[in-house]
PAROLUM-244064 format. One line per 5 residues: number of its first residue (from 1); for each residue x, y, z of C-alpha. Coordinates in nm, 2 decimals, decimal comma. Layout:
<sites>
NUM = X/Y/Z  ...
</sites>
This chain:
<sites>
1 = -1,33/-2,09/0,31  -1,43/-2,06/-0,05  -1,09/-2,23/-0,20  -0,89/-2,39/0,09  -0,61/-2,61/-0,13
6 = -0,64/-2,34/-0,43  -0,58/-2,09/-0,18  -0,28/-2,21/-0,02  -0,14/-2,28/-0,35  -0,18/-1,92/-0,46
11 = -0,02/-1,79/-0,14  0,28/-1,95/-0,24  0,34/-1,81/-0,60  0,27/-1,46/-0,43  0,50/-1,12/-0,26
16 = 0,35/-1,09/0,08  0,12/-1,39/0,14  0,01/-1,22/0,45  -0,18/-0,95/0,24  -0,44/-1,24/0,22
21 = -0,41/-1,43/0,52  -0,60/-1,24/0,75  -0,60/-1,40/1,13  -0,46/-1,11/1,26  -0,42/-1,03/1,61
26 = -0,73/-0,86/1,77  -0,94/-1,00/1,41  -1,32/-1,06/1,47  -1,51/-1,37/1,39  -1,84/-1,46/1,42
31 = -2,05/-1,74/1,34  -2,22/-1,63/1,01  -2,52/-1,85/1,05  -2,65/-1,58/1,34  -2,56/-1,28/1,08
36 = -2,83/-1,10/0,96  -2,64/-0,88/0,77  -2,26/-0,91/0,64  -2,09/-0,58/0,55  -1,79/-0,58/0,34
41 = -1,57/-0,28/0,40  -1,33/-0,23/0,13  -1,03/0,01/0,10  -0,90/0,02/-0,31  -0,58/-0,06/-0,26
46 = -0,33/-0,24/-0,16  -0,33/-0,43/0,22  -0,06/-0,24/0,37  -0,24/0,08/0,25  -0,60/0,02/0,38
51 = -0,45/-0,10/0,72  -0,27/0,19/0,78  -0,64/0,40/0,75  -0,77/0,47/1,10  -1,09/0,50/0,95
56 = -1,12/0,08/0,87  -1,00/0,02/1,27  -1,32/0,28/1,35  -1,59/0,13/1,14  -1,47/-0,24/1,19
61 = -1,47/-0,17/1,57  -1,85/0,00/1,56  -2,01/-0,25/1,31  -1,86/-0,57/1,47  -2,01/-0,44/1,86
66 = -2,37/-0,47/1,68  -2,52/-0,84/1,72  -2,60/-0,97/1,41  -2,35/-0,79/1,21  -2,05/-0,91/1,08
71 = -1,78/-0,65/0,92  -1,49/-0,86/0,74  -1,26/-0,64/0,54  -1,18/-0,65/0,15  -0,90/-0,52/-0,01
76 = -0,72/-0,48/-0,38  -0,51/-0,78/-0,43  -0,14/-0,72/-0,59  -0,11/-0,74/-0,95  0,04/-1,14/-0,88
81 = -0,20/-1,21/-0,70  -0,48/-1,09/-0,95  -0,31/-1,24/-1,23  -0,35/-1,56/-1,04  -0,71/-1,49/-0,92
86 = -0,83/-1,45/-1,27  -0,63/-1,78/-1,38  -0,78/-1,98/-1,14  -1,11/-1,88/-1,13  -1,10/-1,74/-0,78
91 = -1,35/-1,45/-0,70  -1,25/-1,12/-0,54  -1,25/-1,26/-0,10  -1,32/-1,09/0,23  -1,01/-1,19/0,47
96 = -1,18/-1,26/0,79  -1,36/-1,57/0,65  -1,26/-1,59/0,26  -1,60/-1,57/0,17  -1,66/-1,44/-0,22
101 = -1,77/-1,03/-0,25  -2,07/-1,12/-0,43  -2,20/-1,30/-0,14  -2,22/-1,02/0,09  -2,52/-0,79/0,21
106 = -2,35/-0,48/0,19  -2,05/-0,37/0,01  -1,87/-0,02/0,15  -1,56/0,13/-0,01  -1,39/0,43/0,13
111 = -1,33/0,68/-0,12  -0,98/0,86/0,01  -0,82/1,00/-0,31  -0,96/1,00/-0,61  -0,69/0,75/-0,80
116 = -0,79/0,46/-0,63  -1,13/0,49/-0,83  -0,99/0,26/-1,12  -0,91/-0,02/-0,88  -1,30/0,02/-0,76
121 = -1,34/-0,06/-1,12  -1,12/-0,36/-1,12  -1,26/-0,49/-0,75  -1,64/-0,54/-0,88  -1,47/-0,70/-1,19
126 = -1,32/-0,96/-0,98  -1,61/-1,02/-0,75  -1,82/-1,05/-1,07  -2,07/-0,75/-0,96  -2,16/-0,49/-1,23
131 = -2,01/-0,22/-1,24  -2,30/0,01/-1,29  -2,58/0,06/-1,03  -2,83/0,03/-1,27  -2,76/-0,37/-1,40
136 = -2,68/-0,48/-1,01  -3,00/-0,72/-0,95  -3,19/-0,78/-0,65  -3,04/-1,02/-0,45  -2,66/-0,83/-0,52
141 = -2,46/-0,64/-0,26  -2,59/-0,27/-0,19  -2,30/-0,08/-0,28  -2,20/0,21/-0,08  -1,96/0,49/-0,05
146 = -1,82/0,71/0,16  -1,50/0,88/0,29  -1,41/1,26/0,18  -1,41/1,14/-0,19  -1,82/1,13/-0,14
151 = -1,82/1,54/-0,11  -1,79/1,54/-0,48  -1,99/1,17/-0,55  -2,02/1,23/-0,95  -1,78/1,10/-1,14
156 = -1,81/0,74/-0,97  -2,24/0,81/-0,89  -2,36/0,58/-1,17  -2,12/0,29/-0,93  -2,26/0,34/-0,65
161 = -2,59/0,27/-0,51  -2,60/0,53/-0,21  -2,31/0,70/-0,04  -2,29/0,83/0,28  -2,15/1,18/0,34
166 = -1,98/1,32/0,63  -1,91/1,16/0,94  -2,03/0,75/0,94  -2,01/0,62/1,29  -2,38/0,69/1,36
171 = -2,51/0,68/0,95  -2,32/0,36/0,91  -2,55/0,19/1,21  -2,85/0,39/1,08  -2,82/0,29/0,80
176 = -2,74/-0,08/0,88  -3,03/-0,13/1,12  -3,29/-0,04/0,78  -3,10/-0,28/0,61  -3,19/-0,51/0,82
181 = -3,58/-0,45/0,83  -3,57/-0,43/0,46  -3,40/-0,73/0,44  -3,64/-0,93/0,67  -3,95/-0,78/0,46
186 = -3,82/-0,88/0,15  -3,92/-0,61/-0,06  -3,71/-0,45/-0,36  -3,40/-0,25/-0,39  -3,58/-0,01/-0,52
191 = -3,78/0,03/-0,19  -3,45/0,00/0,06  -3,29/0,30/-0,21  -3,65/0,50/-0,13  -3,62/0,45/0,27
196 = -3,20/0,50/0,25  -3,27/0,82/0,11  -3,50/0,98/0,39  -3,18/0,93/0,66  -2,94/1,22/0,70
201 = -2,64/1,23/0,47  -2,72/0,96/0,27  -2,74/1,07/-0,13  -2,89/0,80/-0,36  -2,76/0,95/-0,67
206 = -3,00/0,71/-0,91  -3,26/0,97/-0,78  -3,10/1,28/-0,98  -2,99/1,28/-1,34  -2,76/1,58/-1,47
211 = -2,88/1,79/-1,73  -2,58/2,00/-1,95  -2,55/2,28/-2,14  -2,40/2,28/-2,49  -2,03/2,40/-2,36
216 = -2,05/2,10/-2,12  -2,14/2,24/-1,84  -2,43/2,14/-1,59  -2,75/2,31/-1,66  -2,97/2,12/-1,40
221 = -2,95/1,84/-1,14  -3,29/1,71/-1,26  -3,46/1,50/-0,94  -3,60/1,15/-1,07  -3,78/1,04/-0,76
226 = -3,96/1,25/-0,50  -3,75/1,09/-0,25  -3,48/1,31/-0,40  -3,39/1,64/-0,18  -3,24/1,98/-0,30
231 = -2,99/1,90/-0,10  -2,81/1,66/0,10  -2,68/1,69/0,43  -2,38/1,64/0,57  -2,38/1,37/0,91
236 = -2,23/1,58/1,19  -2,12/1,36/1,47  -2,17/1,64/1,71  -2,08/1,43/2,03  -1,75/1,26/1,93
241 = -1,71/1,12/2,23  -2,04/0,89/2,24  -1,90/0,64/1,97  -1,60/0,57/2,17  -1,27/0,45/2,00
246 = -1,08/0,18/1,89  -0,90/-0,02/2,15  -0,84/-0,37/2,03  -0,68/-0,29/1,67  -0,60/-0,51/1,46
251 = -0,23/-0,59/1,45  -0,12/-0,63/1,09  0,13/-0,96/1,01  0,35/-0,78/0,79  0,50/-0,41/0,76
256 = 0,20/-0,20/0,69  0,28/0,23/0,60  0,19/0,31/0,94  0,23/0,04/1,18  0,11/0,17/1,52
261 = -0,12/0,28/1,77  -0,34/0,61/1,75  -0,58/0,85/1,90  -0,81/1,11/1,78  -0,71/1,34/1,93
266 = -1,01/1,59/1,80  -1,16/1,61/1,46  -1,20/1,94/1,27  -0,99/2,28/1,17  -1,05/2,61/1,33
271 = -0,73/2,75/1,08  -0,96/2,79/0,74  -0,69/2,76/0,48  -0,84/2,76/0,22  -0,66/2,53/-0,03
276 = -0,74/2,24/0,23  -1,06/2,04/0,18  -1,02/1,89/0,53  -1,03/2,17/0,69  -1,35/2,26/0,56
281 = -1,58/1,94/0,51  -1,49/1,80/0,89  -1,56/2,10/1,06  -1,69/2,20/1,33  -1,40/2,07/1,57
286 = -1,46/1,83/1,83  -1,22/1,75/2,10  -1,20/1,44/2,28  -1,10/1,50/2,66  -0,77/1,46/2,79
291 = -0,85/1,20/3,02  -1,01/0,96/2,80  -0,74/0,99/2,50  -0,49/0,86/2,81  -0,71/0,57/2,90
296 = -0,76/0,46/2,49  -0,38/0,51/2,43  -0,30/0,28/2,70  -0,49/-0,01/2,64  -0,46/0,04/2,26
301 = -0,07/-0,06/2,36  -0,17/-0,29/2,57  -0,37/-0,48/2,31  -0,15/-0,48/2,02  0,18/-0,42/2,12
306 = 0,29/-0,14/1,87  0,60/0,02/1,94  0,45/0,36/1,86  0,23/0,61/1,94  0,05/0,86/1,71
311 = -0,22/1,14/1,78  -0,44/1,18/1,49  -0,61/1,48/1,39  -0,52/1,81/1,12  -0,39/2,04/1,39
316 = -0,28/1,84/1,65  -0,09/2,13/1,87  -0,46/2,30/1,87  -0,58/2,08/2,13  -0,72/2,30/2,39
321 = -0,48/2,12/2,67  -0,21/2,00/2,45  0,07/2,09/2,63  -0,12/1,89/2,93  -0,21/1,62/2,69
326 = 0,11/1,54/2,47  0,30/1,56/2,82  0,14/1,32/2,99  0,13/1,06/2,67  0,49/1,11/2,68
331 = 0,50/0,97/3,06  0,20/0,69/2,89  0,49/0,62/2,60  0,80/0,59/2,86  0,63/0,36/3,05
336 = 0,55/0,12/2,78  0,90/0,23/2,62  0,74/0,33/2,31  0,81/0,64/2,09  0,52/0,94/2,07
341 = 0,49/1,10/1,75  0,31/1,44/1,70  0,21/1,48/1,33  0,00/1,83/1,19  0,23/2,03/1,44
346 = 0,11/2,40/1,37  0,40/2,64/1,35  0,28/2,90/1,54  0,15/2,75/1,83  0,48/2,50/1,87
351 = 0,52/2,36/2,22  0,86/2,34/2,29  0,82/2,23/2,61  0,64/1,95/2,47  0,98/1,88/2,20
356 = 1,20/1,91/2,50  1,01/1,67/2,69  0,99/1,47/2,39  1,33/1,51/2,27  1,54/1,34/2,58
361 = 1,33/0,99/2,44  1,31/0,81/2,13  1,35/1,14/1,89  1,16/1,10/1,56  1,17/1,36/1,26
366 = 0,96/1,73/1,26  0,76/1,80/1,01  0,63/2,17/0,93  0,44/2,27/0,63  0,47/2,68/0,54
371 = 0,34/2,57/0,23  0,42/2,94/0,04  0,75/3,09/0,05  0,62/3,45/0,09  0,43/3,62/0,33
376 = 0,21/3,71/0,06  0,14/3,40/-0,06  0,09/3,26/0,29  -0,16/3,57/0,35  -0,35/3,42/0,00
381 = -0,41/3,08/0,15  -0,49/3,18/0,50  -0,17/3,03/0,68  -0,16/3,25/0,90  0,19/3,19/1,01
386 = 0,50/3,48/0,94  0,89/3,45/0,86  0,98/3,48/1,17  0,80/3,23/1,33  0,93/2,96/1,10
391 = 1,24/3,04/1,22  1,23/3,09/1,56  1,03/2,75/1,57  1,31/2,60/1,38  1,62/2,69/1,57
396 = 1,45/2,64/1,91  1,38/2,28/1,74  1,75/2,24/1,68  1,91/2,35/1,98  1,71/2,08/2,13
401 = 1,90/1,87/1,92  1,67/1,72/1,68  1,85/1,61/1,36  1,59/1,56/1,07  1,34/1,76/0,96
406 = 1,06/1,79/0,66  0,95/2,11/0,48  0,59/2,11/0,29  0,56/2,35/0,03  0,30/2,39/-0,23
411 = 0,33/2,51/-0,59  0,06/2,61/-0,84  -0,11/2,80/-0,61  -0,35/3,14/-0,69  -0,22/3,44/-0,76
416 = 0,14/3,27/-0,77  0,44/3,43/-0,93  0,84/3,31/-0,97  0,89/3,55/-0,70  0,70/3,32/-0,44
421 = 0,89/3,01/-0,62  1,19/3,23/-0,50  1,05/3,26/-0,18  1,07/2,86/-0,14  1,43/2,87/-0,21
426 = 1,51/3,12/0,02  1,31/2,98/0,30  1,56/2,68/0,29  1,85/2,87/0,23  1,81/3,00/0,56
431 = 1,71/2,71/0,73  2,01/2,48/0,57  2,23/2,72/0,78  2,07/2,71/1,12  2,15/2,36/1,12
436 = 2,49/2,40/0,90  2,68/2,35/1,23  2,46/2,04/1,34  2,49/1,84/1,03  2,06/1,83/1,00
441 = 1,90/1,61/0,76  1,67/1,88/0,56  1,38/1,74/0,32  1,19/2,00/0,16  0,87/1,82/-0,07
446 = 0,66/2,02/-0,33  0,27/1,92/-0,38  0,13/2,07/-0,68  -0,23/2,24/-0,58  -0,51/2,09/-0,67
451 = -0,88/2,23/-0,64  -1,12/2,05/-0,44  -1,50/2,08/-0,41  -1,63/2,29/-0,08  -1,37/2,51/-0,03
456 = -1,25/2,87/-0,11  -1,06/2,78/-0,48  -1,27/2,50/-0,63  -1,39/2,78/-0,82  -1,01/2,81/-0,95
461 = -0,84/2,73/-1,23  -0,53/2,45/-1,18  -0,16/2,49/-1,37  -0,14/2,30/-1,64  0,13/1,98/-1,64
466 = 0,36/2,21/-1,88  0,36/2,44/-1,60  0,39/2,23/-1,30  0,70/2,08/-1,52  0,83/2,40/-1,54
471 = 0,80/2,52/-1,19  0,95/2,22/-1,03  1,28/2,21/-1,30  1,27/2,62/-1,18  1,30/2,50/-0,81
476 = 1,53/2,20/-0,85  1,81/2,45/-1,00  1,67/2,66/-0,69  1,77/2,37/-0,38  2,11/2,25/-0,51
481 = 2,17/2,34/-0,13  2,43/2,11/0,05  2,25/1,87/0,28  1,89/1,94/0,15  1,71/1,64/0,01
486 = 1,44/1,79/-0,27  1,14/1,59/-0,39  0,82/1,66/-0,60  0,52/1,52/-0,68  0,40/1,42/-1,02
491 = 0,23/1,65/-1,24  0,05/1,45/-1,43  -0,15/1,24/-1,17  -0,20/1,62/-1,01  -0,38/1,67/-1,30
496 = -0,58/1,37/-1,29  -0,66/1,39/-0,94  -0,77/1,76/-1,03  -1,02/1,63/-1,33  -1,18/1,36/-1,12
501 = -1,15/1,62/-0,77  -1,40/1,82/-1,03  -1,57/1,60/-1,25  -1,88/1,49/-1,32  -2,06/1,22/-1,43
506 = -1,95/1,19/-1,75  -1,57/1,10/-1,65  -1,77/0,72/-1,52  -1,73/0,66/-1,90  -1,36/0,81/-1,90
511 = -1,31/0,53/-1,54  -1,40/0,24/-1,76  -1,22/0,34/-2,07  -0,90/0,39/-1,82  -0,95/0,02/-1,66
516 = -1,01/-0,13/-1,94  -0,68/-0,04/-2,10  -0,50/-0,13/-1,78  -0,52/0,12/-1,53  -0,50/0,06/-1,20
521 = -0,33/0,11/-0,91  -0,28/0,46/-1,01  -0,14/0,62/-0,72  0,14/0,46/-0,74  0,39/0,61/-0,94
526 = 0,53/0,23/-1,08  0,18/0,15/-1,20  0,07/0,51/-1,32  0,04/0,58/-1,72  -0,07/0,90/-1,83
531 = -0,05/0,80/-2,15  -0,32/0,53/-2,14  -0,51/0,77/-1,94  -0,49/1,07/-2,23  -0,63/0,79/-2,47
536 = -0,92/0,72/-2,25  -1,04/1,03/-2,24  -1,00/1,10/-2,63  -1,17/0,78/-2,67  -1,48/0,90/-2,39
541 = -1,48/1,27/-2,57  -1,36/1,39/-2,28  -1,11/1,73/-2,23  -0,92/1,67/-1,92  -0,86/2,04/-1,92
546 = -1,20/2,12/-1,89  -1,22/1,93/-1,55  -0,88/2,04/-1,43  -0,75/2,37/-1,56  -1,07/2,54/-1,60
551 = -1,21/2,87/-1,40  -1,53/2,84/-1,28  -1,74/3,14/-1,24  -1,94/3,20/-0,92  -2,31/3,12/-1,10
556 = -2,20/2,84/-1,27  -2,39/2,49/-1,15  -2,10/2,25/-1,03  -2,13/1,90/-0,97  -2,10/1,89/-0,57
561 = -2,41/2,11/-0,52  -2,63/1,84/-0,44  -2,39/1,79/-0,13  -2,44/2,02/0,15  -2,11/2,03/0,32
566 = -2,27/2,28/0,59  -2,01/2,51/0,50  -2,20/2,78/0,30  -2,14/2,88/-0,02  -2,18/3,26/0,07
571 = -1,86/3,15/0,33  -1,68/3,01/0,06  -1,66/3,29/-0,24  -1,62/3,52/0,12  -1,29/3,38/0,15
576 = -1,23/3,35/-0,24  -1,25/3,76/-0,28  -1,02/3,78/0,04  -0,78/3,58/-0,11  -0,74/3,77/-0,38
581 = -0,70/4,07/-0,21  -0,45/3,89/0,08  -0,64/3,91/0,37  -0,65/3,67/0,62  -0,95/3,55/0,82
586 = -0,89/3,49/1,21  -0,89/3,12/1,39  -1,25/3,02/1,48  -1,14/2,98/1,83  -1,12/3,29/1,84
591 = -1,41/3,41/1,71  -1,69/3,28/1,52  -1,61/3,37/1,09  -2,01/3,28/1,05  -1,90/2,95/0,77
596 = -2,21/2,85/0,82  -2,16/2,52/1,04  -2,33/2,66/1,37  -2,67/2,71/1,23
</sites>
């Protein structure tokens, strides 16, 4: 331990000691005299945050299987506890063995949403690594990134030393296996960066430099090494099921945002709407087999005792033998006397006699996301879902007798009008009174669209925050409904998260401008100032419009086209012209829409 009596006297001046503890159940140790390489992953937020990612549990569980490697977890301390850290001196720690960052081989953060990237910022501060790439010595962690952020790398590159894109549970052991050859050669950085960047999804981005145009936008993607590709390739993890899963998680010591067990159920979307960046950049679906999602869920119980059980994936009720599947979980959940929860529950393909089944046991709130109020709308966005199926879906689900339910909606969405902000309204207008009689809790939640990179609208513009303002004051007059709960999300980080979702490298400079007035912590709404984030980019000569609110046109160079998602662009202005005209495009299972992910 790097601190011992320092250490325990911190934990006692701090909320939630047990963000730092570590000695969890089901926590690996090793003896770090017979690692050859330590990995560091780190999540850029808070512990109860990062623990609730099933992505940590996967990695952790892979990495610490390998001999020789040793995957301790790092995570953003709480603003006491960094106040205290910087006081006394104490460097930023990994949990498992309290060992300082900056001692590490390897140093991994997930990139999840893109306003964690100022507490990336803040984390290399307090381990005392560099923030830049370019003055990290030899002899310093490699850092990496990687997680759905990494489809659009650019405006945190010149952090980064390499970043792996698309799925990591084989790249992540490729990837640490060089490592270690390079490590036992003793060559340079320089030479690991050359060998990293022959391996499949893995884009070193010191070995491109961006070249703009005088209105700012990108004229080339000039390559610096010869190592550099045209493009980068996304890792497909085409056989899911040879990495296995998770059974031994760890068991947080305090109350974490989601505090259970889960399953992958099957990764990918067959759906294709076309606002959602998930559905495009994890495709193609993969199902994991009935059978062996039975076996993991029960000894995942067995192992950390959690009280309930989730299945993980975008569309859950598309799993080719759901009915079979969440059925026989629910017998799995009885038996241990645990509750099942069925997340990403897809309107029109709703298995009631999965509800009913579930709904005699430990009931627990439906969510369903329409996300448009009008058909037309819906028809934009490729949600191919109709009136009345919402509401045949919803009065089945209360004559079962459920009691609470969430509505998703999105606003700021192409080719919107008032009339589908009306559309919203009346959508839970009618709902309220199928459940008038049954006295059902109603939440309806408004996201504000925001454009990502590889999918059908990161060409389009985004609404401005005096027009998300104005939409969501239009639709709180709207839902003054008796028993309807109405909540909205902030414009202003929208906007953000829109200008980094479609940045480049020049918003690095903005990043450090940001952090070093204070920000951090930025998804959260307590901790969030637009104001000092407004400053930073005046101060950078930045235009947060020009990242956020701006049309693209088809030919214009944007920042992600280095990445190869596998989804082709052809695909993607495809379904950009449809939308415009309303069309819809089929499921994939039933029929292959030629994306570009089979070749």
């Amino acid at each position: 331990m790097i601190f011992e009596q320092e250490f325990e006297k911190l934990l006692k001046r701090v909320e939630k000691p047990a963000r730092y503890t570590g000695g969890e159940v089901n926590e690996v140790q090793k003896d770090v005299g017979k690692c050859s390489l330590r990995f560091g992953f780190a999540f850029p937020d808070m512990y109860e945050i990062g623990m609730s990612y099933m992505g940590l549990q996967m990695l952790y569980d892979i990495l610490n299987k390998r001999e020789g490697v040793f995957c301790e977890r790092v995570f953003a301390p709480g603003p006491d506890m960094e106040c205290l850290m910087r006081d006394k001196g104490v460097p930023l720690f990994t949990l498992e063995t309290k060992t300082p960052v900056s001692e590490l081989d390897m140093l991994g953060f997930t990139l999840q949403y893109e306003l964690s990237y100022t507490n990336i910022i803040n984390m290399l501060s307090l381990a005392g690594i560099p923030f830049f790439s370019k003055d990290r010595k030899d002899g310093m962690p490699i850092v990496v990134g990687g997680g759905p952020c990494a489809f659009n790398p650019e405006p945190v590159a010149d952090l980064f030393d390499l970043f792996l894109v698309g799925d990591g549970e084989e790249a992540i052991t490729r990837l640490c296996s060089l490592y270690e050859g390079w490590k036992a050669s003793g060559d340079s950085k320089d030479a690991f960066l050359k060998m990293a960047g022959k391996l499949e999804g893995v884009y070193v981005p010191s070995f491109y430099e961006p070249v703009y145009k005088e209105n700012g936008e990108i004229e080339e993607m000039k390559k610096l090494s010869e190592f550099a590709g045209d493009k980068v390739k996304k890792c497909v993890l085409w056989d899911i099921n040879s990495c296995g899963f998770p059974e031994n998680n760890i068991v947080p010591l305090i109350e974490t945002v989601h505090n259970r067990a889960v399953v992958e159920a099957f990764r990918g979307c067959t759906r294709g709407c076309r606002f959602c960046q998930a559905g495009m950049i994890y495709r193609p679906v993969r199902e994991r087999p009935t059978e062996s999602l039975l076996k993991t869920a029960e000894k995942q119980l067995k192992a950390t005792g959690h009280e309930e059980l989730s299945l993980l994936s975008l569309s859950t009720s598309d799993h080719s033998e759901f009915v079979s599947l969440a059925t026989r979980l629910m017998a799995v959940c009885k038996k241990n006397n645990v509750s099942l929860s069925l997340p990403s529950m897809r309107l029109d393909s709703f298995s009631f006699k999965v509800l009913e089944e579930i709904g005699g046991y430990k009931k627990s709130g439906l969510t369903f996301a329409p996300e448009a109020g009008t058909q037309r709308l819906r028809d934009v966005i490729n949600k191919n879902i109709t009136d009345q199926s919402i509401f045949d879906s919803i009065s089945q689900a209360a004559e079962l007798g459920w009691n609470a339910i969430k509505l998703y909606f999105m606003v700021g969405l192409p080719t919107e009008t008032y009339e589908d902000l009306d559309g919203i309204a009346e959508t839970v207008k009618k709902v309220a009174e199928v459940f008038r009689q049954k006295r059902m809790k109603i939440t309806v939640s408004i996201s504000n669209f925001v454009p990502k990179a590889h999918t059908p609208f990161q060409w389009e513009a985004q609404d401005s925050y005096e027009e998300f303002v104005t939409k969501h004051n239009y639709l709180k007059e709207k839902l003054k409904i008796k028993g309807v709960a109405f909540s909205y999300h902030d414009s202003s980080m929208s906007v953000l998260e829109a200008a980094f979702a479609r940045g480049d490298r020049r918003m690095a400079a903005v990043l450090v401008k940001a952090w070093e007035k204070g920000c951090k912590f930025d998804a959260w709404s307590e901790h969030f100032d637009y104001g000092l984030w407004k400053e930073a980019f005046a101060e950078a000569g930045a235009d947060i419009g020009f990242y956020a609110s701006r049309k693209r046109s088809y030919e214009e160079k944007l920042p992600w086209d280095t990445i190869d998602s596998r989804v082709s662009k052809e695909f993607l202005i495809r379904e950009n012209e449809k939308a415009k005209l309303a069309e819809t495009t089929g499921d994939c299972r039933q029929g292959c829409e030629k994306c570009g992910i089979n070749t």
